[in-house]
Phi, psi and omega in degrees: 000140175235142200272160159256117166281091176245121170334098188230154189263312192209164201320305189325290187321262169353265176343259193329305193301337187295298144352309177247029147105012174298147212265328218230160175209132176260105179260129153180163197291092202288007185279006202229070182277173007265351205253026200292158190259116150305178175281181163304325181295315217289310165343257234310306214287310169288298152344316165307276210312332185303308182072230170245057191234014153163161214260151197235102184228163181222158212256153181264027180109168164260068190222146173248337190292128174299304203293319196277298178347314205270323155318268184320319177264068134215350150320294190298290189301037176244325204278316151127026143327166171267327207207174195203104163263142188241130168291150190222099189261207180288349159309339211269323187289318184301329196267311170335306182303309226269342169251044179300306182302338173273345182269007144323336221218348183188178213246121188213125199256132173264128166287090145293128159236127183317348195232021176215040165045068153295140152299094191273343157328317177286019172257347176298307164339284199294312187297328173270022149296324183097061039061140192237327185207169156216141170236189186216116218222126232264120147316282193274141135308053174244047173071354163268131200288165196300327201276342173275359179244326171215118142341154151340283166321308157328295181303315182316327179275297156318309178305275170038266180289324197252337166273321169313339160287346197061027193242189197227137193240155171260150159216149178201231200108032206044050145304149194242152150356285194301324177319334200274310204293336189284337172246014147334275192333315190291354180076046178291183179253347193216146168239146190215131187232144165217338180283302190303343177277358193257335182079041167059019155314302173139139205305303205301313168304170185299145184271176197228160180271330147337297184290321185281343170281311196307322157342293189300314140358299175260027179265061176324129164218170168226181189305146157314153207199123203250016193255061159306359154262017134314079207306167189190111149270158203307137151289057188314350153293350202274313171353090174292109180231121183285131170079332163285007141316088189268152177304157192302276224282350186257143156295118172291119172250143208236165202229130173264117186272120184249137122312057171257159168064015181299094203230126198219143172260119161204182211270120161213169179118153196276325186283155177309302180332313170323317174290353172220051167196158179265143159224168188289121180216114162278151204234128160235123177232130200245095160271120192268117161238124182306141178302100113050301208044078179146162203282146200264151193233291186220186196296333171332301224260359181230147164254127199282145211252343172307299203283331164294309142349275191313347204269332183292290177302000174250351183285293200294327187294340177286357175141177181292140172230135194280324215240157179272316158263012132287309174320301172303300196311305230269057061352275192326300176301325187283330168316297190289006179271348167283110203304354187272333218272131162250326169199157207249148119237132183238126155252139192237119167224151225231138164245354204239017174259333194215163162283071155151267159209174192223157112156240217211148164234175174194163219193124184231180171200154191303138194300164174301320198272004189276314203301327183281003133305305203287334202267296192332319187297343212280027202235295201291337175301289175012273167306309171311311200277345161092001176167000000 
């Protein structure tokens, strides 16, 4: 299961994120990126008002010295948090040593930031340091987002990499709405927002409670769990999509999402020649998606041609694929498992064997028992969704 993390400046904030269901609430100063501290009072004075009604962790500074570094998050975890995240710069094997002892003793999350060429080595590091998580997160705040600094694939590898160490891994950066349907699939444990909550006002304003349900919403949930070291893959039942979910007795009507002409080099083919060059393989993928029953508003209400995309780039990011129909199926399968999709058609064609393409269409449609899953759920969506 992945949890939603929202970024709150004092106790006001915090209430709302609470109120529209944010599972982890991050204190810190967002006039002060990317790590700013809140004061001490301000901690407590939220920890108070929370109480153990939702997991609390808060950040130790924009500090690189290991010894103030080290100080300062046992200050903070003094404070009564779940958790105390530090930021880890070029600095990080000296602050790593210097917070071995506190992380004996409290739950301390390490800071990577993407746009200042994390070290992902340093993760082995941390997990024998004791370390509970890492996440991985933007430095500068000028509106670019994580996914503009590591691909899907990259984030995929880093989640990964930080569950094999045995920790629970994060990701955040001025994440957007459309960003949630894309990184689910990879399982991060924690997603962290703080611009998007503002309704793209700019991180330093006030978050709105509109905005953090929407968040909150394209989020799959269960009960809260103060238990973050569990891995949980997405439940796309869970999934708050308003309204689509039609009665036992109605006919599905359905909205078509497309792909086309996507043409990408990467390693397939069955001959040896193959196996060590990329070649040009074009993608058209056309998904009949159940309707909404309303006019699409926000990301709630669409399923994204982004998530199609990503679903190619992840296949191909695990390694050589001999065949063009593996390619489609596990297209097909990753598609359909998302509870919108009723049925696929995918074409995988080769450009680089003849003078014109070569390879498969293949055409799937939802299994009878999936749909007689998605309709038992369709009640519970409902209700999750709030309508």
């Amino acid at each position: 299961m992945t949890l939603m993390l929202a970024s709150v400046a004092d106790a006001a904030e915090a209430e709302i994120a609470l109120i529209e269901g944010a599972d982890v609430l991050d204190l810190k100063d967002p006039a002060n990126a990317p790590l700013g501290a809140l004061p001490r009072a301000a901690i407590e004075a939220v920890v108070a008002t929370i109480g153990r009604r939702r997991l609390v962790s808060a950040v130790a500074g924009n500090l690189s010295d290991p010894q103030e570094l080290a100080a300062v998050a046992e200050e903070i975890a003094n404070t009564g948090v779940d958790y105390v995240k530090v930021g880890l710069d070029a600095n990080a094997p000296a602050c790593i040593e210097a917070l071995k002892p506190l992380a004996a003793r409290t739950r301390l999350i390490g800071l990577l930031f993407a746009d200042q060429d994390a070290d992902l080595s340093l993760i082995p590091r941390l997990a024998a340091a004791g370390f509970k998580g890492v996440m991985l997160d933007t430095a500068t705040k000028d509106g670019s987002r994580l996914i503009n600094y590591l691909d899907i694939p990259r984030l995929q590898q880093f989640v990964g990499l930080v569950h094999a160490a045995g920790m629970i891994a994060g990701l955040a950066g001025s994440l957007e709405a459309p960003d949630i349907a894309r990184l689910l699939p990879i399982g991060p444990d924690l997603l962290g927002f703080r611009g998007a909550l503002t309704g793209g006002k700019g991180r330093a304003k006030r978050i709105d409670a509109a905005h953090v349900r929407l968040i909150r919403d394209l989020i799959p949930r269960e009960n809260h769990s103060d238990d973050l070291g569990d891995e949980f893959k997405v439940d796309w039942r869970l999934l708050s999509a308003r309204g689509y979910a039609p009665g036992r007795d109605q006919e599905v009507e359905t909205d078509r999402v497309f792909v086309h002409d996507l043409v990408l080099p990467v390693s397939i083919g069955a001959y040896d020649f193959e196996r060590n060059k990329t070649q040009r393989v074009r993608f058209n993928i056309d998904a009949d998606v159940r309707c909404a029953g309303h006019h699409a508003e926000d990301m709630r209400d669409v399923f994204s041609y982004d998530v199609i995309v990503d679903a190619i780039r992840l296949i191909f990011s695990r390694g050589h694929v001999d065949l063009v129909e593996t390619v489609a199926e596990r297209i097909a399968d990753a598609l359909l498992a998302h509870p919108r999709l009723v049925a696929i058609k995918v074409r995988v064609e080769k450009l680089d064997v003849i003078e014109g393409s070569v390879g498969i269409e293949i055409s799937r449609v939802r299994a009878s028992q999936a749909v007689k899953l998605h309709q038992l759920f369709a009640g519970d969506l409902g209700a999750k969704s709030g309508g």
